[in-house]
FIGUSE-73198 format. One line per field, with one value per residue (C-alpha): x, y, z. Coordinates in nm, 4 decimals. Layout:
<atoms>
X: c(X, ...) $
Y: c(Y, ...) $
Z: c(Z, ...) $
</atoms>
This chain:
<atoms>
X: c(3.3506, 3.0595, 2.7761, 2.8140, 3.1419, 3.1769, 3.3883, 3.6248, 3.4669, 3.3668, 3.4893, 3.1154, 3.2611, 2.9552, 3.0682, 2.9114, 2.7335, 2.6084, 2.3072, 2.2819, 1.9926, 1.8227, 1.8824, 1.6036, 1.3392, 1.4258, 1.3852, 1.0505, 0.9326, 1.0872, 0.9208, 0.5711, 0.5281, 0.6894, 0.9394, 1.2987, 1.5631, 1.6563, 1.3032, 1.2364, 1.5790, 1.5074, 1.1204, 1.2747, 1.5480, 1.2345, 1.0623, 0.7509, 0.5362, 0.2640, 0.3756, 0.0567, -0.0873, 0.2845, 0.3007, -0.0912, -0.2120, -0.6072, -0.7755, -1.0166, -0.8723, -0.6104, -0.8625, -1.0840, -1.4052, -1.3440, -1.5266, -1.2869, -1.1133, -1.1790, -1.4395, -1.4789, -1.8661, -1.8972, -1.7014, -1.8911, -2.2133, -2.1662, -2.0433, -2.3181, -2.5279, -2.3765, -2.4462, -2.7331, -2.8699, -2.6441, -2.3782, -2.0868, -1.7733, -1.4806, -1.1348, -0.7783, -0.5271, -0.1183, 0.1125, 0.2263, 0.1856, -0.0208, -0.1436, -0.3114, -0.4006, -0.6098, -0.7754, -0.7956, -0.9844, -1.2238, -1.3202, -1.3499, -1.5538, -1.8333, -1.8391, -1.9430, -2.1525, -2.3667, -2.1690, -1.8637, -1.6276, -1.4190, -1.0561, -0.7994, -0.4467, -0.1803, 0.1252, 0.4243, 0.4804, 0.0956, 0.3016, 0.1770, -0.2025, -0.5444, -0.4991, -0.6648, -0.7006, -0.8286, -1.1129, -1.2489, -1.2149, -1.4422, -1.6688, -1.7461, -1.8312, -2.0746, -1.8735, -2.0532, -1.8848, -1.4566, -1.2495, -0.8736, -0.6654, -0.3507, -0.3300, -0.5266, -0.4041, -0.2174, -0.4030, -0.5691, -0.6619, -0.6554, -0.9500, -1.0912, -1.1633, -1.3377, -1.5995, -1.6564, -1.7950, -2.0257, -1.8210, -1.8214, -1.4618, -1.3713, -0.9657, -0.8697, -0.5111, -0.2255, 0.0893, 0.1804, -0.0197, -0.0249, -0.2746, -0.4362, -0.6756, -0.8649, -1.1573, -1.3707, -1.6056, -1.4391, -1.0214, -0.9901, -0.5907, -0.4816, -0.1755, -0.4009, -0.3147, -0.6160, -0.6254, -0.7323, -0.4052, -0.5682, -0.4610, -0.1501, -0.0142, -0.3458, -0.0433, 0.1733, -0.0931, -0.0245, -0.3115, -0.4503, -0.5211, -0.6997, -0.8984, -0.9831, -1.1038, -1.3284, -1.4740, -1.5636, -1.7219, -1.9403, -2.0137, -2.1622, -2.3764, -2.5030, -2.5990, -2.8017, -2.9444, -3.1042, -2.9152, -2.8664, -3.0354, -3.1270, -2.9693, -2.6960, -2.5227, -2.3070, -1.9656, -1.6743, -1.4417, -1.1639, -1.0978, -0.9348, -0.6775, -0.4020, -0.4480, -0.3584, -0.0746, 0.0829, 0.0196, 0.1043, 0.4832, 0.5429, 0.5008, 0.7538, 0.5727, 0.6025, 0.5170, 0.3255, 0.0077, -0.2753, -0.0002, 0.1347, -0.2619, -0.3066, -0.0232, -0.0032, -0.4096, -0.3412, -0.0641, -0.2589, -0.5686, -0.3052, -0.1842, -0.5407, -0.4974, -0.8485, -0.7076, -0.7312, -0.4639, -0.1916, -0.2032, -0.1212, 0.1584, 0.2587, 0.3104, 0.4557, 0.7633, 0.7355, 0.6180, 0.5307, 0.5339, 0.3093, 0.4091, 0.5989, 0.6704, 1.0157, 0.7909, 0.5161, 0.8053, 1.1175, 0.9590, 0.5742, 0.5358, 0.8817, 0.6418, 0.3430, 0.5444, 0.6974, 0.3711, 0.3728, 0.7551, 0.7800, 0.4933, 0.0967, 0.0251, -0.2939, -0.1783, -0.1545, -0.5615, -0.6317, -0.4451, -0.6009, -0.9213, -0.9210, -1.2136, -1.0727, -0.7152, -0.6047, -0.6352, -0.4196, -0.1992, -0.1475, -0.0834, 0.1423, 0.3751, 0.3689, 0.4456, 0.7567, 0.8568, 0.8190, 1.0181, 1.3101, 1.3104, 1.2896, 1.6030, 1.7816, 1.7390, 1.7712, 2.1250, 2.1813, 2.0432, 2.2205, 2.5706, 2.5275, 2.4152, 2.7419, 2.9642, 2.8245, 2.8417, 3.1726, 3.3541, 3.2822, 3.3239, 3.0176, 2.9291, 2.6829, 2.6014, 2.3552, 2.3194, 2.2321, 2.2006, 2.0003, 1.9967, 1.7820, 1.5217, 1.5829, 1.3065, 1.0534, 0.9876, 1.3268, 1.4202, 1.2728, 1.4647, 1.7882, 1.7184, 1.7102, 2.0208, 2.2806, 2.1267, 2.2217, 2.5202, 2.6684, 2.4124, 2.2884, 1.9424, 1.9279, 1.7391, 1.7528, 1.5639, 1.5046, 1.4974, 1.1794, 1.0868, 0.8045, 0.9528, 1.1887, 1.0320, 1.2147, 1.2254, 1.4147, 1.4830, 1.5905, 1.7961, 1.6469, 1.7851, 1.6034, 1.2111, 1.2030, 0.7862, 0.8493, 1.1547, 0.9788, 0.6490, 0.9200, 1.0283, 0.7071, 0.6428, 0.9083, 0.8097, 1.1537, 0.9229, 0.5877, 0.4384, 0.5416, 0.4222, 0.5534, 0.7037, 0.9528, 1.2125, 1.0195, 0.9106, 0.7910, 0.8058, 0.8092, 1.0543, 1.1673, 1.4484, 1.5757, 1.5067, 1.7737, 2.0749, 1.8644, 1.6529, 1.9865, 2.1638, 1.7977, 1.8015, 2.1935, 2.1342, 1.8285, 2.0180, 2.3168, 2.1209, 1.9371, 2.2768, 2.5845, 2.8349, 3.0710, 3.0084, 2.7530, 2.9020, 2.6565, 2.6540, 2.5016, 2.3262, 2.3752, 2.0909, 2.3195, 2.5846, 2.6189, 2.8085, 2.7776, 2.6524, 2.3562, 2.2393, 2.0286, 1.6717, 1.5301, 1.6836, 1.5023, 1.1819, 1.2357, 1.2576, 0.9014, 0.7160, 0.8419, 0.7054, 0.5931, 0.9598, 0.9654, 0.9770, 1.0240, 1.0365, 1.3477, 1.4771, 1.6991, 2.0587, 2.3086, 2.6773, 2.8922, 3.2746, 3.5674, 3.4481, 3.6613, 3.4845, 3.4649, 3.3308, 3.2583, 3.1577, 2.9653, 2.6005, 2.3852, 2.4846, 2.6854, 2.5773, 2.7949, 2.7201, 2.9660, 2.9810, 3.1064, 3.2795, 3.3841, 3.7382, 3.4744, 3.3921, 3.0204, 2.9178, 2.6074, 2.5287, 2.5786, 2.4598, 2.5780, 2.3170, 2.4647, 2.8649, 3.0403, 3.1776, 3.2700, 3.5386, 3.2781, 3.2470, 3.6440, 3.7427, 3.4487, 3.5637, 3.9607, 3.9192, 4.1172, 4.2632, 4.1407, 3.9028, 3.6141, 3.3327, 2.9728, 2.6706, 2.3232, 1.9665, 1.9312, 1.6331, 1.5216, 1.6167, 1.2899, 1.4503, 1.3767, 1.1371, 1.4437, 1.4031, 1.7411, 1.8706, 2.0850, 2.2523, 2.2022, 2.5141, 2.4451, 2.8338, 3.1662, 3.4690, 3.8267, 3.8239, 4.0682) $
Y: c(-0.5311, -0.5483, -0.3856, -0.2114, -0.0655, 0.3149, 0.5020, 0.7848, 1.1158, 1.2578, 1.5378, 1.6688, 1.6245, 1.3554, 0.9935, 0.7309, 0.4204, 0.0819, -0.0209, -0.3525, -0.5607, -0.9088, -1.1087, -1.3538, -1.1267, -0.9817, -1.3626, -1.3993, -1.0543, -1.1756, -1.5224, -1.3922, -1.1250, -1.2134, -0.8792, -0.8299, -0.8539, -0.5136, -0.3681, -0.6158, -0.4753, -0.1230, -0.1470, -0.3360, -0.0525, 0.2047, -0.0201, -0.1318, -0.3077, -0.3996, -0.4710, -0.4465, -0.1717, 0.0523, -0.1278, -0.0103, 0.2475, 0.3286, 0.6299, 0.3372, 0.1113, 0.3730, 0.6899, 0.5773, 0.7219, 1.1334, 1.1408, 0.9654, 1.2707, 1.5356, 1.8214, 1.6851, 1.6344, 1.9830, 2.1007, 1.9350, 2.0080, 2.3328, 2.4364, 2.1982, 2.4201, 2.7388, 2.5844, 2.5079, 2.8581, 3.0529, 3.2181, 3.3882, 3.1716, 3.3358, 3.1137, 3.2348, 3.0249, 3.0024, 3.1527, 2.8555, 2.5485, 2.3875, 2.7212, 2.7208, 2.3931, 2.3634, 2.7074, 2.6061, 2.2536, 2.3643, 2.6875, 2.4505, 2.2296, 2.5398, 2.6271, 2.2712, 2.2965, 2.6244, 2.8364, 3.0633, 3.2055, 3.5278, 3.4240, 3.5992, 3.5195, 3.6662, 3.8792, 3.8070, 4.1479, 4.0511, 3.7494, 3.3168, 3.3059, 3.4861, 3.8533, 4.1447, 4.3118, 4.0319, 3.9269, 4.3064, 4.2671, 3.9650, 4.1114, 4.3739, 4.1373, 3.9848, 3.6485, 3.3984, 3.1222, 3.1543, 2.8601, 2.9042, 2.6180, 2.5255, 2.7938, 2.9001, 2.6137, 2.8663, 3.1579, 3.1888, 3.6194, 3.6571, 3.3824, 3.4355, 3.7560, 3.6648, 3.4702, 3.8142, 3.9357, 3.6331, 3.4268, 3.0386, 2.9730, 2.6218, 2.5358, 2.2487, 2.2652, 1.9597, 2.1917, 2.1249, 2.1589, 2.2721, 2.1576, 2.4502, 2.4852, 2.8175, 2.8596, 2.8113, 2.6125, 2.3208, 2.2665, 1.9626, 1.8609, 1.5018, 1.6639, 1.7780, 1.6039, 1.4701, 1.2372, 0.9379, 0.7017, 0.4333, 0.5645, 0.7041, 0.8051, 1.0524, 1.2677, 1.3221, 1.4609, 1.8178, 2.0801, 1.9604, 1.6110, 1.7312, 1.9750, 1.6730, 1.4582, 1.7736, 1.8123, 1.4188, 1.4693, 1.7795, 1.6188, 1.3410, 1.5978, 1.7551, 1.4391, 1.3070, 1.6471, 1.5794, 1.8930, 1.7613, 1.7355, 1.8555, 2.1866, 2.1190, 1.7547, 1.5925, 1.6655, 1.4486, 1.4828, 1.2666, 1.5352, 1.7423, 1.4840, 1.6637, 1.9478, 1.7101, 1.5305, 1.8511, 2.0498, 1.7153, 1.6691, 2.0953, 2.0693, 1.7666, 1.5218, 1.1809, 0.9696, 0.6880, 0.5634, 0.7657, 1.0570, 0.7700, 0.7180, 1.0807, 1.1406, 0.8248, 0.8893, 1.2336, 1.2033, 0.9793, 1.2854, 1.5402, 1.3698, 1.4031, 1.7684, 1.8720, 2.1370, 2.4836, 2.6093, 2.3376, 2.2726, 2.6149, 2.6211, 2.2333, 2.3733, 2.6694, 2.4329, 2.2134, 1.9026, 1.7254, 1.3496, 1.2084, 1.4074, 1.2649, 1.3448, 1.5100, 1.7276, 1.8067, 1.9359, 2.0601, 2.2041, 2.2810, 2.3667, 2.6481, 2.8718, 2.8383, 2.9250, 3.1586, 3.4084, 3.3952, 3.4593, 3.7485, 3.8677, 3.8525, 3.5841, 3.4928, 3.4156, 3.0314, 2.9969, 3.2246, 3.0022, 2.6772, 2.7917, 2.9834, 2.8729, 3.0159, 2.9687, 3.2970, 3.4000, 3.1027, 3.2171, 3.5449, 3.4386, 3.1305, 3.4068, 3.6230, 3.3548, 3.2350, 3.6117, 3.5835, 3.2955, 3.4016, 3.7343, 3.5193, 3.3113, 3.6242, 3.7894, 3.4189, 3.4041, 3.7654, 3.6334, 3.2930, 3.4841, 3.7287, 3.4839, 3.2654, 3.5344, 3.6118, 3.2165, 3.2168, 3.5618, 3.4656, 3.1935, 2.9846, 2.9722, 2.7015, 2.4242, 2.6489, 2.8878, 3.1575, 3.4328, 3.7984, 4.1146, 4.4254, 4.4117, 4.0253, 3.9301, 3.7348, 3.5242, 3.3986, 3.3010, 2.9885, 2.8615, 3.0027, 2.8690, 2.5198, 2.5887, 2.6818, 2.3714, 2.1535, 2.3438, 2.2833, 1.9987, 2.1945, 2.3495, 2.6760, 3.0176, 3.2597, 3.6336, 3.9704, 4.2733, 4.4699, 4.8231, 4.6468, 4.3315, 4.0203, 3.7710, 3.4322, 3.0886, 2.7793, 2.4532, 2.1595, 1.8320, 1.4773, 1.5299, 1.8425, 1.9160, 2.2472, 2.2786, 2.1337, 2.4042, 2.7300, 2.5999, 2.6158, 2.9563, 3.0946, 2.9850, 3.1378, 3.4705, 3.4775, 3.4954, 3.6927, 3.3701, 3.1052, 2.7387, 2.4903, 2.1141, 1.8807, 2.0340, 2.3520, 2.6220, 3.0088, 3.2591, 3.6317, 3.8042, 4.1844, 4.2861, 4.3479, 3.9743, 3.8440, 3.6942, 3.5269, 3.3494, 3.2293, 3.1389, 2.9608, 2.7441, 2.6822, 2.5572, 2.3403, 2.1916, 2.0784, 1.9208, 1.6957, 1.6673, 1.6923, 2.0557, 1.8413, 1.9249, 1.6724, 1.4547, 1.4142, 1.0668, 0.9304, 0.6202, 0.4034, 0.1423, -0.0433, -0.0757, -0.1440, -0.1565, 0.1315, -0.1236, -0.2534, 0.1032, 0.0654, 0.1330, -0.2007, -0.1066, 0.2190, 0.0458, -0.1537, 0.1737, 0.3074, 0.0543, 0.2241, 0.5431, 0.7697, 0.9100, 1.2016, 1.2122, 0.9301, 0.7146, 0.8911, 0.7597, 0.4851, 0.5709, 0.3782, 0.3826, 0.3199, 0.2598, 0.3232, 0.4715, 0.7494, 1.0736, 1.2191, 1.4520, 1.6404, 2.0232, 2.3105, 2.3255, 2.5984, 2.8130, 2.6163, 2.2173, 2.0005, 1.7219, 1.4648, 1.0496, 0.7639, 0.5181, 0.2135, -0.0137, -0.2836, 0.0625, 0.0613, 0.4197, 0.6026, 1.0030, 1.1659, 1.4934, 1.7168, 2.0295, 2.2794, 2.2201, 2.4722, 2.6380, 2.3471, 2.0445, 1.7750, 2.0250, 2.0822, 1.6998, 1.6194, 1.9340, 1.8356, 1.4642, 1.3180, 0.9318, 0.9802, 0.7110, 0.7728, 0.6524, 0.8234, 0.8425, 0.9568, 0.8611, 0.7305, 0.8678, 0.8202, 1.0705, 1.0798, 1.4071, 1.4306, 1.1357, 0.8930, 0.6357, 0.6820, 0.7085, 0.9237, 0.8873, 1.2149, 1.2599, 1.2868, 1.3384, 1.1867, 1.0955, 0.9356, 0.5703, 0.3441) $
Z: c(-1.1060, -0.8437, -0.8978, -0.5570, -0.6101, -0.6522, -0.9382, -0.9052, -0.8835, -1.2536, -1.4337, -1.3122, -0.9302, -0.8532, -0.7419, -0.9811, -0.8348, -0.9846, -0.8521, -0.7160, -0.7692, -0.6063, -0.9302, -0.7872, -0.7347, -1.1651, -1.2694, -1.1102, -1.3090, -1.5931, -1.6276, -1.4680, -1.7048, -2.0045, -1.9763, -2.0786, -1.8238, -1.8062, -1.8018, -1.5101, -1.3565, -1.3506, -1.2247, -0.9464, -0.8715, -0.8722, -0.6251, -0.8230, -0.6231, -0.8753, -1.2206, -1.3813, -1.2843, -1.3346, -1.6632, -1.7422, -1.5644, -1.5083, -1.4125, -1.3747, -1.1315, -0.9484, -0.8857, -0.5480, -0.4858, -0.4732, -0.2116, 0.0228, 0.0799, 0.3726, 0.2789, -0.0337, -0.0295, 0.1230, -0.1725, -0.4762, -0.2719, -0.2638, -0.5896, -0.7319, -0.5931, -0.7216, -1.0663, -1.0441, -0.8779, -1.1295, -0.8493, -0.8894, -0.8885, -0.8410, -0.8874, -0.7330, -0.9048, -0.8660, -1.1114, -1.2202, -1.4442, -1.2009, -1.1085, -1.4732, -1.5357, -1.2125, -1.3325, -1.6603, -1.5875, -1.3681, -1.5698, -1.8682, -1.6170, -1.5301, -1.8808, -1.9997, -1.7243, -1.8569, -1.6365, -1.6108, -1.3281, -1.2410, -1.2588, -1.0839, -1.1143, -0.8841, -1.0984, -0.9201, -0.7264, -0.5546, -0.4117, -0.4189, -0.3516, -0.2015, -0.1609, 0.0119, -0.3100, -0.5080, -0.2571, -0.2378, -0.6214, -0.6099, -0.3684, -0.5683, -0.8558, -0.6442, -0.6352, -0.3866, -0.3911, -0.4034, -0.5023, -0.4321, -0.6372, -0.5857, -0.2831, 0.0195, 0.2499, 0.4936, 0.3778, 0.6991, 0.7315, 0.3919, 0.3416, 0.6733, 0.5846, 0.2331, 0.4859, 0.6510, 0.3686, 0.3382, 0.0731, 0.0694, 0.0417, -0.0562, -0.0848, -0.3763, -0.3343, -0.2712, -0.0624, 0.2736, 0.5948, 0.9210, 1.2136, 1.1959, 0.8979, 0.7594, 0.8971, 0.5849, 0.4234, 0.3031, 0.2293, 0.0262, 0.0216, 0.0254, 0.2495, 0.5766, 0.8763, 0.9778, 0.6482, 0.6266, 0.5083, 0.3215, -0.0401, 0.0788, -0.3237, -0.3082, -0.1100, -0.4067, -0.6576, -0.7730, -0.7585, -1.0893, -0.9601, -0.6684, -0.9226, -1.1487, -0.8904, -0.7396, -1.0848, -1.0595, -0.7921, -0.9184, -1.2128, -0.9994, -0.7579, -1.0711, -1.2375, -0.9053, -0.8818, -1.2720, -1.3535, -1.7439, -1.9792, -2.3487, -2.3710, -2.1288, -2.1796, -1.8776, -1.9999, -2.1349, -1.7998, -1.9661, -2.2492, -1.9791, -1.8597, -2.1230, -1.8770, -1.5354, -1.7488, -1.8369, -1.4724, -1.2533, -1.4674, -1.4813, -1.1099, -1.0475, -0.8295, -0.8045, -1.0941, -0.9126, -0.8472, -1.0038, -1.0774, -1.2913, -1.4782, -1.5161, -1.7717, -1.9284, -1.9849, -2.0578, -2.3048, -2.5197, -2.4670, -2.5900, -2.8773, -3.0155, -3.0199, -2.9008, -2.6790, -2.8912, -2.6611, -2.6572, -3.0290, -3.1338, -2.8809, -2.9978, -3.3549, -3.1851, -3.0835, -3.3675, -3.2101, -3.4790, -3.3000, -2.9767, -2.6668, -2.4135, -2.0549, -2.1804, -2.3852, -2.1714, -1.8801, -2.1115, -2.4335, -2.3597, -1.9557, -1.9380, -2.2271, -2.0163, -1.7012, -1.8537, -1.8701, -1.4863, -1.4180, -1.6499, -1.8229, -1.7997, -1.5170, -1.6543, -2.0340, -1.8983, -1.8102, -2.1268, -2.3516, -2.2427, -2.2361, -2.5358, -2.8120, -3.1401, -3.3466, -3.3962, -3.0205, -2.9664, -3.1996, -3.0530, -2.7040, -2.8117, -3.0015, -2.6459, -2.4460, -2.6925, -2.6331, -2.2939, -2.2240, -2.4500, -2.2264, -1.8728, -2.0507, -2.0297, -1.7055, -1.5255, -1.6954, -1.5547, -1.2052, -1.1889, -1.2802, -0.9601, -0.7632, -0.8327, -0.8062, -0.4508, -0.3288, -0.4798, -0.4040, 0.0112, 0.2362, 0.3122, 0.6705, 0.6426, 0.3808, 0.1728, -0.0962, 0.0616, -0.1973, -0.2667, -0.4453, -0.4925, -0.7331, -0.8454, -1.0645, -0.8986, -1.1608, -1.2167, -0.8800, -0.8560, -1.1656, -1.0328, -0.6627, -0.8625, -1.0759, -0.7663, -0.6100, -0.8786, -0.9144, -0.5305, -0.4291, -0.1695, -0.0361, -0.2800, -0.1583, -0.3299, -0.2922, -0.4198, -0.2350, -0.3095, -0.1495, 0.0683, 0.1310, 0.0641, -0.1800, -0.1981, -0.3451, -0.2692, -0.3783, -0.2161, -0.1947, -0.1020, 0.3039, 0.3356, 0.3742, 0.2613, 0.3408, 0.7315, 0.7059, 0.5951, 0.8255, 1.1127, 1.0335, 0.9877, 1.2987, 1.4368, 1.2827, 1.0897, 0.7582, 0.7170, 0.4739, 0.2877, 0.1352, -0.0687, -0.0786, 0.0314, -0.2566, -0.3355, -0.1627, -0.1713, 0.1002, 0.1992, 0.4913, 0.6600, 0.5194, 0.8725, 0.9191, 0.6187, 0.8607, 1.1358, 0.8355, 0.7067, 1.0454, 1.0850, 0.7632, 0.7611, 1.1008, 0.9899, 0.7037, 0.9394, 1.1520, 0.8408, 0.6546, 0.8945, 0.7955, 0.5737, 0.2002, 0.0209, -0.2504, -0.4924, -0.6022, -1.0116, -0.9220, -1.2633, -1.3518, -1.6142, -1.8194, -2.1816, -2.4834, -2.7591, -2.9772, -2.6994, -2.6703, -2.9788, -3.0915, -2.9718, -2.5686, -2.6694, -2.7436, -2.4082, -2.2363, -2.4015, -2.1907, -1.8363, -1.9722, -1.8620, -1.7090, -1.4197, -1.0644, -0.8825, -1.2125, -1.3794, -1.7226, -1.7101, -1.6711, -1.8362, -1.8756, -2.1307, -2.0862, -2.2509, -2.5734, -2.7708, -2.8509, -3.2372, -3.4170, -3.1498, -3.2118, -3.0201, -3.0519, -3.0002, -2.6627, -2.4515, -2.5712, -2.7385, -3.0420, -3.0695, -3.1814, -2.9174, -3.0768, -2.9191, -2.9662, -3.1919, -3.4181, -3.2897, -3.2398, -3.1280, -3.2022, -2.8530, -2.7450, -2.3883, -2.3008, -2.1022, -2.0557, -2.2595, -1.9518, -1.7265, -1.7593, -1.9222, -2.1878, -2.2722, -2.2262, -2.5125, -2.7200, -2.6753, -2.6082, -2.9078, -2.8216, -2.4364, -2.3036, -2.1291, -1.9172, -1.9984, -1.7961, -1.9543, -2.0845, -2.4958, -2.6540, -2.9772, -3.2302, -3.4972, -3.6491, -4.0393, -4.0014, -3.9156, -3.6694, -3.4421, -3.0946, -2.9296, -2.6117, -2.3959, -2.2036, -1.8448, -1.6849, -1.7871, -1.6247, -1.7347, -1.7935, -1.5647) $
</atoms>
């Protein structure tokens, strides 16, 4: 079999593909860095251009001088100065993970500092970023200086009008740009236009990156200035890299370059538990081992989020800022509520939403869905759902008595920011912000169709009208018996795993399925065994109502081929793996 060739379609309806590899170029990683064959494989599959410094990444060697970005030396001027003359910071953050770890570092920042800040953080009926409301708020408060993080970049009347009433309004934020820029004191984000290109991965930090660096370069201001000394020491800045690890994976950008040194950095941070905050909430969950990536974006970021989707918005910042354990306590048991709650009405969502994509024929290749009174907070998470459901751009809104509030997610062929930029500018939407697979944005009711004729149109001419096949791109194949705790270990040194650095996937074929039983709501536990009798405890989240489900459940002296990730399985102290079933499909 060629490693080019491409399987049936799977019981999941994706086409699987092996990916081919230049054997040459894995021999020369091998022998130059003394790695095993299928470690050298993969890192060529992911396009790793410099071994070393994926293998080890350093803050030291992979952050440049802060200062290289735009408006950054206005910026740490500036607040510098607001530190050291004892002004009112105020801080407008985003709802969001991100959202509170940018808060969250740069309040911890001004209080290591001597100082404090105002903190305002949008609920999600106020809508993403700077209001009105919240700058009169500020105003009134005397605030002096206003710092907008992860937000502000398109907030042009909003912020504009903040200067008015003789604010210094400085933007640390990382979403897309237009030409245009607010008309403010400084907007530091890698993504503006007029950037400079010679550290082109600065482009994929998340808010919190762009935070961290600003508080580098602060720190360094305040240092020349002789700010420290006796009473006020220059602050440890690395302590706070848990807080970029865990913002920069809960916001899902690419895992390379100094994205790459800021969780592997701030992993090792968090696993020393000096956060008050994200211990109480790791013994919340149980997380009784060193976090991982898997943790920091599965287990620890959807409680955090949670706060801002469906209860108080600023529980995130208050959490990882709070000084004492039973405070933490208290908000760690809210925000478990919380996110058991948003499980709910997302289910109730997600099951409207599919009944109106599939009760109607589609005119365009999009889900295109809404209803009255959504909640906010879920429709991101749903938007993402019906676009890995049908492999399609996803938008989904709720129809509020004011306005339309919407979110949407996005396939790889698709630029959602460039898309909702070009309808804003079209005055089909009133605002709107986001990514290349994420985005927010607000709309007229009156205004619904001609957004949706506008997007489905957009998508067609990025994708073609035919339906998109999703396709399982496969890094290797092995035997039930290879996938074993020392491939596992082989696996830990490409860690960390997210975006743009995805675990490996592997595929084993022809195995028999046993023991297989429901777990939990909708998962299913089950053993491969192969014709030799090796076997391997197997596990499939989320397939109690779809075909991969029933063939595991019902599969009895059927063959199959398996997709998926193995992970080690430390439960009860054990040192196992399991193999996390990805998709399956009939063998041949």
């Amino acid at each position: 079999m060629s490693e080019s060739e491409n399987f049936n379609t799977s019981l999941g309806g994706c086409l699987w593909k092996l990916r081919s590899v230049d054997e040459r170029l894995v021999g020369l990683i091998v022998q130059r860095y003394n790695l095993p064959w299928i470690v050298a494989k993969i890192m060529v599959l992911r396009g790793v251009d410099d071994v070393e410094k994926f293998l080890n990444p350093k803050i030291a060697t992979l952050m440049p001088d802060p200062f290289v970005l735009r408006d950054m030396t206005k910026a740490a001027q500036r607040i510098a100065k607001a530190i050291i003359g004892n002004e009112v910071i105020g801080i407008i953050g985003d709802y969001d993970v991100d959202g509170a770890t940018s808060t969250s570092i740069m309040r911890l920042f001004l209080r290591a500092a001597g100082r404090d800040c105002l903190v305002h953080i949008p609920e999600r009926d106020e809508g993403y970023g700077p209001s009105k409301q919240a700058v009169d708020d500020f105003k009134q408060q005397g605030v002096k200086v206003l710092l907008t993080l992860d937000c502000g970049t398109t907030a042009f009347d909003v912020l504009e009008y903040a200067v008015s009433l003789g604010m210094d309004v400085i933007v640390l934020d990382h979403h897309e740009a237009e030409i245009k820029l607010p008309k403010v004191y400084a907007v530091v984000n890698p993504k503006r236009l007029d950037e400079e290109n010679d550290y082109p991965y600065l482009k994929y930090l998340a808010a919190c990156g762009v935070v961290f660096m600003a508080t580098v370069a602060i720190n360094r201001e305040l240092r020349t200035s002789g700010y420290y000394n006796s009473d006020i020491k220059e602050p440890d800045l690395m302590k706070w890299l848990d807080l970029v690890a865990l913002g920069t994976v809960c916001d899902v950008v690419p895992l390379r370059g100094l994205n790459r040194a800021y969780v592997a950095q701030g992993l090792k941070v968090m696993a020393l538990r000096g956060n008050i905050g994200l211990t109480a909430l790791m013994d919340k969950v149980g997380l009784d081992q060193i976090p991982t990536a898997f943790h920091l974006g599965f287990v620890l970021g959807p409680r955090i989020n949670a706060c801002g989707r469906v209860g108080d918005a600023d529980m995130g910042n208050k959490l990882l800022c709070c000084q004492n354990n039973v405070q933490a306590e208290r908000l760690v048991t809210k925000l478990d509520e919380f996110n058991s709650l948003r499980k709910d009405i997302e289910n109730t969502v997600l099951l409207e939403a599919i009944e109106q994509l599939e009760g109607q024929p589609q005119s365009y290749p999009i889900a295109f869905v809404y209803g009255d009174n959504w909640h906010q907070g879920v429709i991101g998470i749903v938007a993402g759902k019906l676009k890995e459901r049908y492999n399609v751009p996803a938008f989904v809104m709720s129809i509020e008595p004011d306005e339309v509030k919407g979110s949407a997610r996005s396939i790889s062929e698709v630029d959602l920011g460039a898309l909702i930029i070009a309808a804003k500018e079209k005055g089909l939407i009133t605002k709107g912000g986001g990514h290349t697979m994420a985005a927010g944005f607000s709309l007229e009711k009156e205004k619904i169709e001609e957004f949706r004729k506008f997007a489905g149109e957009y998508v067609v001419s990025k994708t073609g009208n035919d339906a998109i096949l999703p396709v399982k791109q496969i890094d290797a194949i092995v035997d039930v018996g290879g996938a074993n705790a020392e491939l596992a270990d082989c696996f830990e040194m490409m860690e960390p795993f997210g975006q743009s650095n995805p675990e490996p996937v592997l595929m084993m074929k022809k195995v028999k399925v046993i023991k297989a039983v429901p777990m939990g709501v909708g998962h299913v536990r089950c053993v491969l065994l192969s014709d030799n009798g090796d076997s391997i405890k197997a596990v499939a989240f989320r397939v109690g109502d779809n075909q991969t489900g029933q063939a595991l459940l019902s599969g009895k002296d059927q063959r199959y081929d398996v997709c998926g990730v193995l992970r080690k399985d430390n439960w009860n102290g054990r040192q196992n793996v399991q193999f996390v079933i990805d998709d399956v499909r009939e063998s041949v």
